[in-house]
N, C-alpha and C positions, 0 to 999 in steps of 0.2 A: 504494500500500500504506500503511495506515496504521501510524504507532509508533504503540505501548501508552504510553510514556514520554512523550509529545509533547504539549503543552499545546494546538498551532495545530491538530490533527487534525479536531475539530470544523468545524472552517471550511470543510474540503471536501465535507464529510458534504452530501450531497440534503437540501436546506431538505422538501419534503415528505417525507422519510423521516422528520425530527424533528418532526414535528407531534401527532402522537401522543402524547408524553411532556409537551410543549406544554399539549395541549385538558386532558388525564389531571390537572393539576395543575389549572389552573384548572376543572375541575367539581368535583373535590375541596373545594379551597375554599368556592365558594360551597356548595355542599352542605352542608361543614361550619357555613356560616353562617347557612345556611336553618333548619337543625335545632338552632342555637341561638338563632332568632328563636321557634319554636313555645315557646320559656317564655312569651312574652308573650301567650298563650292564654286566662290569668284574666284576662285584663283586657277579654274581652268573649266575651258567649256562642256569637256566633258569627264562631270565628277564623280559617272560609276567607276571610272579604271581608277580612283581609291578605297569609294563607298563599298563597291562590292567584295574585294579582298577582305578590307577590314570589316564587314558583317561576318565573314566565313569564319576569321581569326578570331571576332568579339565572342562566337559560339563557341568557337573551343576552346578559351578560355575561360569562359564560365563553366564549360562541363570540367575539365581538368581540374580549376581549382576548387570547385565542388567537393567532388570526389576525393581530394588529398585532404580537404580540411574534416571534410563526414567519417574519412579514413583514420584521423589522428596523428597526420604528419605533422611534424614539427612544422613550423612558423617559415624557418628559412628556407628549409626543403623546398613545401608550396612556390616559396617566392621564386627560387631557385628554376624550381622547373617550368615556371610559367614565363620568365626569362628566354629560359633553353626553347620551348614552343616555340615563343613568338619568334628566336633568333631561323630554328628550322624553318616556319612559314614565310616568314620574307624571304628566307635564303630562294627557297621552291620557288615564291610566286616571280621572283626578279631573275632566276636563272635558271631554272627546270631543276639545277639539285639542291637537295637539303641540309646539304654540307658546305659549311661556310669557311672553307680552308682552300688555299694553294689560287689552281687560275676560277674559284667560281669566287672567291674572297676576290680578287682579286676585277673579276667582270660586273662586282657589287660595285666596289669602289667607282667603276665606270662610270656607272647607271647614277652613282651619285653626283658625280662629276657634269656628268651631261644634264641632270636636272637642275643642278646651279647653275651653269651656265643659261638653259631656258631660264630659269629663274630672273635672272640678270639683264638677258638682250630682249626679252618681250615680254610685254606688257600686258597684265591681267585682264579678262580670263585667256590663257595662255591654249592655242589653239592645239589640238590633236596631229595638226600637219607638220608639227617643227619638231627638235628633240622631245621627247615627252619630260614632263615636270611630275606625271605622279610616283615613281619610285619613291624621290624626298620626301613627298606627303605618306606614302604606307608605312616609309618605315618610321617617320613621326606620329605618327596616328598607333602605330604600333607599340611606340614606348609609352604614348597616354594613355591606353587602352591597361599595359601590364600595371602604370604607377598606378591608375583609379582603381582597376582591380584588389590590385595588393593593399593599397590603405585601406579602402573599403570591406574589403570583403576577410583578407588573410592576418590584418595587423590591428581590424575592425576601429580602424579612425576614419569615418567617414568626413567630419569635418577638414579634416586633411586633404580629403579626396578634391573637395570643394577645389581646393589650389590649382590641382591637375585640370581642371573645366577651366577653371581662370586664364590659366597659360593659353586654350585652346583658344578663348575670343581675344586676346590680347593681340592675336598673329593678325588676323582682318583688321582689327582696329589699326595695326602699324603701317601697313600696306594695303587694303582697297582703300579704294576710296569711300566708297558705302558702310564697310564696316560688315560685320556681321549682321544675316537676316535675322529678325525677332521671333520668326516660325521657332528659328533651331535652339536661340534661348530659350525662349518659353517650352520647349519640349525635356532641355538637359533642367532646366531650373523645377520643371515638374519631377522629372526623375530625382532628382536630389531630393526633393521634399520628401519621395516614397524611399528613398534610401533614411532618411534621416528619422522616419516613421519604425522602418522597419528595426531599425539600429536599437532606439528606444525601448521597441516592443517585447524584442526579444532580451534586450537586459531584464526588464522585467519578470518574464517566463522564468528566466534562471535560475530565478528562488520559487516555483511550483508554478502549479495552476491559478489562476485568478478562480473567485468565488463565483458562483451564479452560472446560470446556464447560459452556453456559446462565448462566455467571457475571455477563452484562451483563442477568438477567433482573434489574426492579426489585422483583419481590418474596420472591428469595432471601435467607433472612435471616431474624431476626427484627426488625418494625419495630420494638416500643419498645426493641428492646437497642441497635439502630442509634440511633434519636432521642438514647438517655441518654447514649452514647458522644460524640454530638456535643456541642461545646461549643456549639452554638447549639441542641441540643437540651437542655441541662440548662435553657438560662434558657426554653424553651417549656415542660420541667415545671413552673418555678418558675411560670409562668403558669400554669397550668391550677392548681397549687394555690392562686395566691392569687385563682381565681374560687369557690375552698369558702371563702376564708377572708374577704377583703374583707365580700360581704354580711354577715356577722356583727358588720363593725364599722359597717354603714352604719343609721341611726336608721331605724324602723319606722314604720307608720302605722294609725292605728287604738288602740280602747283600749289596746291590749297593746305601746302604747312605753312605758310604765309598768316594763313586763319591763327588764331591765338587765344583764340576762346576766352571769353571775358564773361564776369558774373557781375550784376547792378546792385545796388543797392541806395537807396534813398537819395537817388540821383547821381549817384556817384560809381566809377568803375575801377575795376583793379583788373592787372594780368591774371591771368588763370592757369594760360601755358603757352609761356616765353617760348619764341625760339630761340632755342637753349643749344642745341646739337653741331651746328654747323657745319653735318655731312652729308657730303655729297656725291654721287657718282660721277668721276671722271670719265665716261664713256655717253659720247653726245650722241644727242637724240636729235629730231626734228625742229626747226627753228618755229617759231609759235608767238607771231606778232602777241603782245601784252597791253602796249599803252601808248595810244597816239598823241597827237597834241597840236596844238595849231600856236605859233608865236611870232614876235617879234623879233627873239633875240638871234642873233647874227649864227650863232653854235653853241645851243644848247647842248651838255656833256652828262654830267653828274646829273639824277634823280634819284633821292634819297627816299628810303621805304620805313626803317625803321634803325633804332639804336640800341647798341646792347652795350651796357655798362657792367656788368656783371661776370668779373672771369673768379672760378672756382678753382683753376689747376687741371680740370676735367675738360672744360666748355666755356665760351661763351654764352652770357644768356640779357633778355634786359631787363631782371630784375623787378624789382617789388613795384609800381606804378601806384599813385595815388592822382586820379583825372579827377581835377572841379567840375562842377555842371557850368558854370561858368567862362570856364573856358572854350569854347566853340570857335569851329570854320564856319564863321558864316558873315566875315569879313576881316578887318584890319585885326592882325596877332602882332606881340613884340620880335622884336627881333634876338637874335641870341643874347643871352648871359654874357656879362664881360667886353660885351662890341664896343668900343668908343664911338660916340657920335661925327667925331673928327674925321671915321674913315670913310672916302667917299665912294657913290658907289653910283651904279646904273641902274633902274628898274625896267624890268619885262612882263607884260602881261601875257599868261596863256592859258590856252583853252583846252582843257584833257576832257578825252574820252579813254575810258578800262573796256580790253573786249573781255567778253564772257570766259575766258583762260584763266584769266586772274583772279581767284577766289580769295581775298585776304582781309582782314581786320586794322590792318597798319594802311593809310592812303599817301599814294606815291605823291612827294612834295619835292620842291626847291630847296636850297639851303644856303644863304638862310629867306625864308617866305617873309613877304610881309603882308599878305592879305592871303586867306581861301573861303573861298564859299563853294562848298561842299552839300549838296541833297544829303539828309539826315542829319542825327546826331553824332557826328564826330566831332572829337575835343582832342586837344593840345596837352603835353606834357612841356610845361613851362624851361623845364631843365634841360631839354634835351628837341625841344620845339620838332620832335615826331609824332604824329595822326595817328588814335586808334577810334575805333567803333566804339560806342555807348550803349547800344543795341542789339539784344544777342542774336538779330534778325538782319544786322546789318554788314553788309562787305562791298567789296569794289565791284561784284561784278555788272559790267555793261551801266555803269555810271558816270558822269558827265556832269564836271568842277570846272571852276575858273581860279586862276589864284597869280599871284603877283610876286617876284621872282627877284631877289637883289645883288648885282655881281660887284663885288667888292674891291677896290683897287689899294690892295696893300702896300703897294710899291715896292722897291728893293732896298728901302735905308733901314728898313727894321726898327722905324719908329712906336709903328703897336704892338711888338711882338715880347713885352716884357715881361720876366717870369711868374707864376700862378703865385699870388696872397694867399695866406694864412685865411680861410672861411668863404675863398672865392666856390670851393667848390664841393661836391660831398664827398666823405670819404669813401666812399665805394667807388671815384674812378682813379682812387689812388691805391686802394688794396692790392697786395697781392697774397696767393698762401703761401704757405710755410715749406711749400712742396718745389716752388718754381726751382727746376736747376743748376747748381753752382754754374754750369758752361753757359746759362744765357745771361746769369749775372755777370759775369766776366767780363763775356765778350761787350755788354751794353756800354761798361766802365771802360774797356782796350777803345772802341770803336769812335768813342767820344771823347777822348782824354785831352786830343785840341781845343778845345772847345771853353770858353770862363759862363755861356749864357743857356738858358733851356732853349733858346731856340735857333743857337749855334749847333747844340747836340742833336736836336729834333731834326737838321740838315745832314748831319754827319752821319745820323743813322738812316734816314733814307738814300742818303749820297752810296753808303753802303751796301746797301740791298742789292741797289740798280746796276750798282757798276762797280766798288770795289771790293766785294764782299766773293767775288766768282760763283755769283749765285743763276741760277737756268730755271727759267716758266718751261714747265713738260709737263701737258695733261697725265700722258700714257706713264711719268717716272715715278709721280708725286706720288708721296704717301699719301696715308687717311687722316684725318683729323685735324686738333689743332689744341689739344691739349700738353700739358708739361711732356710727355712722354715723347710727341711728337713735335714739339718743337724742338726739343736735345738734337733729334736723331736731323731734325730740317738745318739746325744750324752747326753742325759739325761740319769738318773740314769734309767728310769724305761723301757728305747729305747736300745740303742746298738746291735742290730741284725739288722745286712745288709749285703751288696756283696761288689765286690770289687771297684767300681765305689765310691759309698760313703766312704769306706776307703779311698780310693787316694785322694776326694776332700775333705777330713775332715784335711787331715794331712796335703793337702798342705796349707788351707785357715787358720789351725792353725799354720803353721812355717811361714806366712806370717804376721801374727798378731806380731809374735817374730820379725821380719825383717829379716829373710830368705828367700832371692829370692827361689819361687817354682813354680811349674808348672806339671800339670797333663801328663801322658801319654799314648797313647791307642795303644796297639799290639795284640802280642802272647806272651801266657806265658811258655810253654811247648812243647815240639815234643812227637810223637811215633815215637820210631827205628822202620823201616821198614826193615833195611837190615845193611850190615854190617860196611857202613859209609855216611845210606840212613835215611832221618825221615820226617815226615809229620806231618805241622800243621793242626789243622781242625776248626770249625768253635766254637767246646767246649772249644777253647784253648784260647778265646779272652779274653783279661785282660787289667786291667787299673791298674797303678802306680803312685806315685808322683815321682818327679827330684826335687831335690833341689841341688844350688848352693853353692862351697865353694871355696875361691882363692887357687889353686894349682892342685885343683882336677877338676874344671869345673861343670857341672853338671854331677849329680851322683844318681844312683836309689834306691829308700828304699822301704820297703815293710812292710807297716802296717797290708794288710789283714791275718787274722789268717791261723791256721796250715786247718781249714776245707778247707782251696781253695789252701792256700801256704804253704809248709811243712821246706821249710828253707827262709831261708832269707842271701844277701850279707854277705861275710866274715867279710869288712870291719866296718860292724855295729853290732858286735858282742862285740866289747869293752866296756868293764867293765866301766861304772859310774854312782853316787851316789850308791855304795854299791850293785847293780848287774849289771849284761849283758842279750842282748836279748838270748833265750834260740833258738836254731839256727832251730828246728823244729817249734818255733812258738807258744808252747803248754801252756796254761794257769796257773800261778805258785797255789801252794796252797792258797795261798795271794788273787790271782783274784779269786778263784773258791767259795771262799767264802764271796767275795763282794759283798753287797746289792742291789741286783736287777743283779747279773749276773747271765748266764744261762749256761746250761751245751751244747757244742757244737755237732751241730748236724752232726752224721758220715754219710759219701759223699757213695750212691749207686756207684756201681762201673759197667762199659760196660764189653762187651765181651774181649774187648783188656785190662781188669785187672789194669787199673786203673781209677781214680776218676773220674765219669762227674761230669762236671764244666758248669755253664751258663756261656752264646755268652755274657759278661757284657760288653765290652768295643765297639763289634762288632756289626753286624747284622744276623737274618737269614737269610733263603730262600724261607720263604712264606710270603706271603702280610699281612698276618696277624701275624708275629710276628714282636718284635724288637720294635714297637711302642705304640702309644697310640690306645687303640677299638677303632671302627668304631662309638660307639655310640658318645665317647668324643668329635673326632671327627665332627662330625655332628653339636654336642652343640658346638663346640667351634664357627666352621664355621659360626652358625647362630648368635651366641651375637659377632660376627665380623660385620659382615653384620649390625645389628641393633647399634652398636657401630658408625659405618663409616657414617651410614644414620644420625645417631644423630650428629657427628662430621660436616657432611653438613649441616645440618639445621643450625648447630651454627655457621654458616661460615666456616668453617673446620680449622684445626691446622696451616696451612702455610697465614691465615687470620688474626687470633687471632695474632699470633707469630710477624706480619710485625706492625701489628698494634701497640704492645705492644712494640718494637721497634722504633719506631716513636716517641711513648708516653714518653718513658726515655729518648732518645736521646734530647728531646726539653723541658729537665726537668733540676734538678739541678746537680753539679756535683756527686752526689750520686747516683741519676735517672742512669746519664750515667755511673758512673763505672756497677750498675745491670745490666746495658744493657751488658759489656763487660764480666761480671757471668753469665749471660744467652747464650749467643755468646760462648763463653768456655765451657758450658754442652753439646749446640748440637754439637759442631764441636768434642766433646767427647776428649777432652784438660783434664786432672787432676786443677780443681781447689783449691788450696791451702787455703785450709779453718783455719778459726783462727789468720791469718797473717796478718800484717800492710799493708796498700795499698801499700804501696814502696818497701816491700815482694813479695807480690802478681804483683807487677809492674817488680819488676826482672825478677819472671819467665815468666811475659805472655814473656818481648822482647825477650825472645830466641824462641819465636814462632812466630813472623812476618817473613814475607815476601812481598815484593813489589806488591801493588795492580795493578800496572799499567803493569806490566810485562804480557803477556800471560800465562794463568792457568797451569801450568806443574804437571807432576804425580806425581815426586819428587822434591817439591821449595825448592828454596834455601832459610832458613830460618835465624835468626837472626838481632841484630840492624845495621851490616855492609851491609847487604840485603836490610832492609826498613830502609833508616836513617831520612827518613821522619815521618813516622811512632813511630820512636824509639824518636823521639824529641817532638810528641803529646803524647805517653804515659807518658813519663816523664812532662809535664807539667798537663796532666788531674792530676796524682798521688798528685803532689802538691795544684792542686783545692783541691782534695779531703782533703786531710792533712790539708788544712787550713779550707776548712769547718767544718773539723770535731771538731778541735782542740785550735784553733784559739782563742782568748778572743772575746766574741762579742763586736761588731763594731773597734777590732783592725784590718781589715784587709778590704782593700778596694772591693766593691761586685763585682763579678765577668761578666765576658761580655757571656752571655749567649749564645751567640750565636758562641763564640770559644769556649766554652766548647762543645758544639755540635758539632762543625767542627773536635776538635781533637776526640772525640770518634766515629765519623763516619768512618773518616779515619782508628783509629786503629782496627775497627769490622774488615773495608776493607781488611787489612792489617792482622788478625787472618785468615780469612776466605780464604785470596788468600795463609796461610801458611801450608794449608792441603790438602791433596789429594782429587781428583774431586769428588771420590764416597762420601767422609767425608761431603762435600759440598753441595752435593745430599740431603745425609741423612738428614742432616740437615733442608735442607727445607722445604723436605716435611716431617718427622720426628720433628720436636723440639721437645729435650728433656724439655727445659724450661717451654712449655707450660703446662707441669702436675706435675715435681719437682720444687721445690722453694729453 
């Protein structure tokens, strides 16, 4: 007779009676996973030659690991062998044998090769007539099919499973354009709810029968009330929401990563997601007129799209945005920050039309503007005088502005060009991390060492770039990126071939080493005249710059990249110092062409309209497969996310560790708690002033409080007139600390541990209510702290 109360009951129970409950779970599963594999359907036209293998595979996975767990194999076993399957069935379906050794390992390898490459040169849905692309999708769909399975079914964490569907929509969301179909969610997201029913149900079961009659039926109930009830069911919704939300913060591909998604609030907007990545694929595509314009001015060049001030060591990005509702294109704007009135200049009015290509949130401007009126609500960022959208409904395409255009005559005595005041500018376009490497400091300090003014060096380092530095524009040599890693390897003696992306972040992250406020900028570089005061950008024409800053002149554009992309460069930076000037084509002196390890530059094919193509470098294209990272990378990135995230829960995840570790120093000494308040400072993404005296590092945080007690506003009011409570515990922590550190021992009486803890509670309080709510966010569930030290 079995107890209802008895945990060991099960144990007697007929192995084939429970089998049932057993197979029921694992086809659930894989079903659930099969049906969130069909989003990957855009990615080629015909999506049985995936669908249908992995149905064949989704079955015998579920019979096999059925049977080994009904059986009593151990845990790893299971896993083990549903590995070995899945390894034999791809091996079959990609080669006719089962055996993934010697030339069939080897015609694998192939099949994977050729589907990157499809992956690569054609653009989604990716047609049946070219290499074929599903190999890569089986055997991706293959390893989600074992990881869902195995969480779910063999290691019974189904909320873990969640991750593995997550990874699946993240792929569409990076590369189509559409995204994944809502059919195939709403199908994978019902399946999880019956996975997370069933998961419940049967924990239950495990200690007997339920009372009453048909009460051990598993689908009496309602599932999602059961799922939410459960504590392993809340964190399975939290998954299936963050499979709507994640894609939206994942970078797009195709014209329309330009879009930057922006969220309102009481009139006001913030970025949502910066372009942050600045990668691009070197292999051109189709030219794809973008942005015409009708003018006056003699040769229009430069049309600026957007500004990124924001380098992490990783990326460029532009950072945190706070847009007034007042600020509006819909006439006269100021002119740049820092401009002297004295500088004279010319104005032009034009008339832009965006063709329907351009999908973006940033609207293409002059620099610097002095009037636009713009259809919609687009508004101005004062700082950096670039257009975004106010309207989550609003973008460029097939829109039609006017705006007024000012070309500036700096001259060559370098009367405005004097170097950047103390408060002229914020200190995020002076940051750099802690990461950048010793070889590009170096070299910024050797390159510039002629030089007594910021805007002698600001010459000396483009004079550099162009022509003595033996640096080569080569679409086909250049690295990826434009992070710390890949600047090292760009600026080495044995590297310097790259595009114009890695120029612009090289010279800006080098004139910030010098203390050069700089800052990256991504537009158009170029028009075709179309007519007789008609010209059109196209999608060849995308370029990326540095802006650096100087008191008189404001920010100001330079141009490092060589004569293979750019053939002159600024008037203004054509002035003669240390013993030359930049040579205004850009051309290599005899000097660079015979420096060690430079190369001779590679001459630019030229289009039907007789001048140079150029790669989309700062832009995007127009198929799903350019502009980004392959589909394969992709994939991998997706899935060591996914095993990342799961490993992150197992160890309690980041916003566990992080409270705890806070706890920990707050109820420690006054040293515990100043870390606490360096930790508190990283994630809220504060600049911590390293190397400085607590009473240093104590000045700058109080101009970062703000009143804990107040309601969270978008923009606090910050400082110690703000938090004067706050500003009265920092100032006494600083002093714990000073006499702990310093102090002669036992000359100073020991401290009450337990104010020490009350004032640096307080001042976290008091950091954390003096940042914006998404800074806040981030923070929590982000801590930077928990992986920097």
């Amino acid at each position: 007779m079995t107890t209802s109360g008895s945990p060991t009951a099960p144990a007697i129970t007929d192995r084939r009676g429970a089998f049932g409950p057993v197979l029921l779970l694992a086809v659930v599963a894989v079903l659930t996973t099969w049906a969130a594999l069909t989003a990957w359907r855009g990615f080629v036209e015909a999506p049985g030659s995936y669908l249908r293998p992995l149905a064949v595979l989704a079955g015998l996975l579920a019979l096999s690991g059925a049977t080994l767990r009904w059986s009593g194999a151990p845990r790893w076993v299971t896993a083990l062998a549903q590995v070995l399957l899945a390894t034999l069935f791809v091996s079959q379906h990609l080669t006719g044998s089962p055996i993934p050794l010697g030339g069939t390992a080897a015609e694998i390898w192939r099949a994977l090769e050729t589907s990157t490459r499809s992956a690569r040169e054609y653009a989604a849905p990716i047609s049946d007539r070219v290499p074929p692309v599903w190999p890569l999708l089986v055997v991706a769909g293959a390893a989600i099919l074992v990881l869902v399975e195995t969480l779910a079914c063999t290691l019974r964490r189904v909320p873990a499973a969640g991750l593995g569907l997550l990874a699946v929509y993240a792929l569409p969301s990076g590369v189509l354009d559409g995204g994944p179909d809502a059919l195939s969610f709403l199908g994978a997201a019902a399946g999880f709810l019956v996975l997370l029913h069933l998961e419940s149900r049967e924990g239950l079961l495990r200690w007997g029968r339920t009372i009453g009659p048909g009460q051990d039926n598993r689908w009496r109930g309602n599932p999602l009330r059961e799922a939410m009830r459960a504590g392993a069911g809340r964190i399975g919704i939290t998954a299936t929401g963050l499979a709507l939300v994640v894609p939206l913060l994942l970078p797009a591909t195709g014209v329309n990563v330009l879009d930057l998604g922006n969220g309102g609030g009481n009139g006001d907007i913030r970025i949502r997601k910066p372009i942050a990545d600045m990668r691009r694929d070197l292999e051109r595509g189709e030219d794809v007129p973008l942005v015409r314009l009708r003018t006056d001015d003699p040769a229009p060049s430069y049309l600026r799209i957007s500004v990124l001030n924001r380098f992490t060591g990783d990326e460029w990005s532009s950072g945190d945005r706070d847009v007034a509702r007042d600020d509006r294109a819909d006439g006269a704007v100021p002119l740049s920050a820092g401009l002297s009135d004295d500088v004279p200049g010319t104005t032009y009015g034009y008339d832009v039309s965006i063709t329907d290509e351009l999908d973006s949130t940033w609207l293409p401007t002059q620099y610097p503007v002095s009037e636009v009126d713009a259809p919609g609500d687009w508004r101005f960022d004062p700082a950096t005088m670039d257009f975004l959208a106010a309207d989550d409904d609003l973008d460029t395409r097939g829109i039609s502005y006017t705006m007024k255009g000012v070309d500036l005559d700096f001259g060559t005595n370098r009367a405005f060009f004097g170097n950047a005041r103390t408060g002229d500018v914020p200190e995020e376009v002076l940051h750099l991390p802690g990461s950048v490497p010793p070889l590009v400091r170096n070299l910024a300090r050797d390159v510039t060492s002629g030089a007594s003014t910021d805007y002698e060096r600001a010459l000396l380092l483009q004079r550099w770039f162009r022509q003595d530095g033996g640096f080569t524009y080569d679409l086909q040599k250049a690295p990826k990126g434009t992070g710390n890693q890949t600047l090292e390897g760009f600026l080495a003696r044995n590297g310097r071939v790259g595009y114009c992306e890695q120029f612009a972040s090289a010279m800006a992250v080098m004139a910030r080493v010098l203390g050069i406020p700089a800052r990256v900028a991504v537009g158009f570089l170029e028009p075709d005249r179309t007519g007789k005061d008609t010209w059109e950008y196209s999608s060849h024409d995308l370029h990326a710059w540095p802006e650096l800053y100087f008191a008189g002149a404001g920010w100001v554009r330079f141009e490092p990249t060589p004569s293979g992309r750019v053939e002159t460069v600024p008037a203004y930076t054509r002035v003669p110092v240390d013993g030359g000037s930049d040579d205004p084509r850009g051309g290599p002196t005899a000097a660079s062409s015979a420096a060690p390890g430079a190369t001779s530059t590679v001459a630019p094919s030229r289009g039907a309209n007789n001048r140079p193509e150029i790669e989309r470098d700062a832009g995007t294209t127009t198929n799903a497969d350019e502009g980004g990272l392959p589909l394969p990378v992709l994939i991998g990135g997706a899935v060591l996310l996914v095993l990342l995230l799961a490993a992150a829960a197992a160890l309690g995840g980041p916003t566990t560790v992080r409270s705890r570790g806070r706890r920990t120093r707050l109820s420690g000494s006054p040293d515990d708690v100043w870390a606490e308040l360096r930790a508190t400072a990283l994630d809220l993404g504060l600049p911590w002033p390293a190397g400085r005296s607590p009473r240093e590092a104590g000045a700058f945080l109080l101009d970062h409080l703000a009143s804990p007690t107040d309601h969270p506003a978008e923009r606090p009011r910050t400082g110690p007139d703000a938090a004067p409570e706050a500003a009265a515990a920092l100032d006494r922590l600083v002093l714990a600390v000073e006499q702990t550190r310093y102090a002669r021992p036992g000359a100073v009486a020991t401290l009450e541990r337990s104010s020490v803890a009350a004032d640096g509670a307080l001042v976290v309080a008091a950091l954390e209510a003096g940042v914006t709510p998404r800074a806040r966010r981030r923070a929590r569930w982000v801590p930077l702290s928990v992986w920097r030290r």
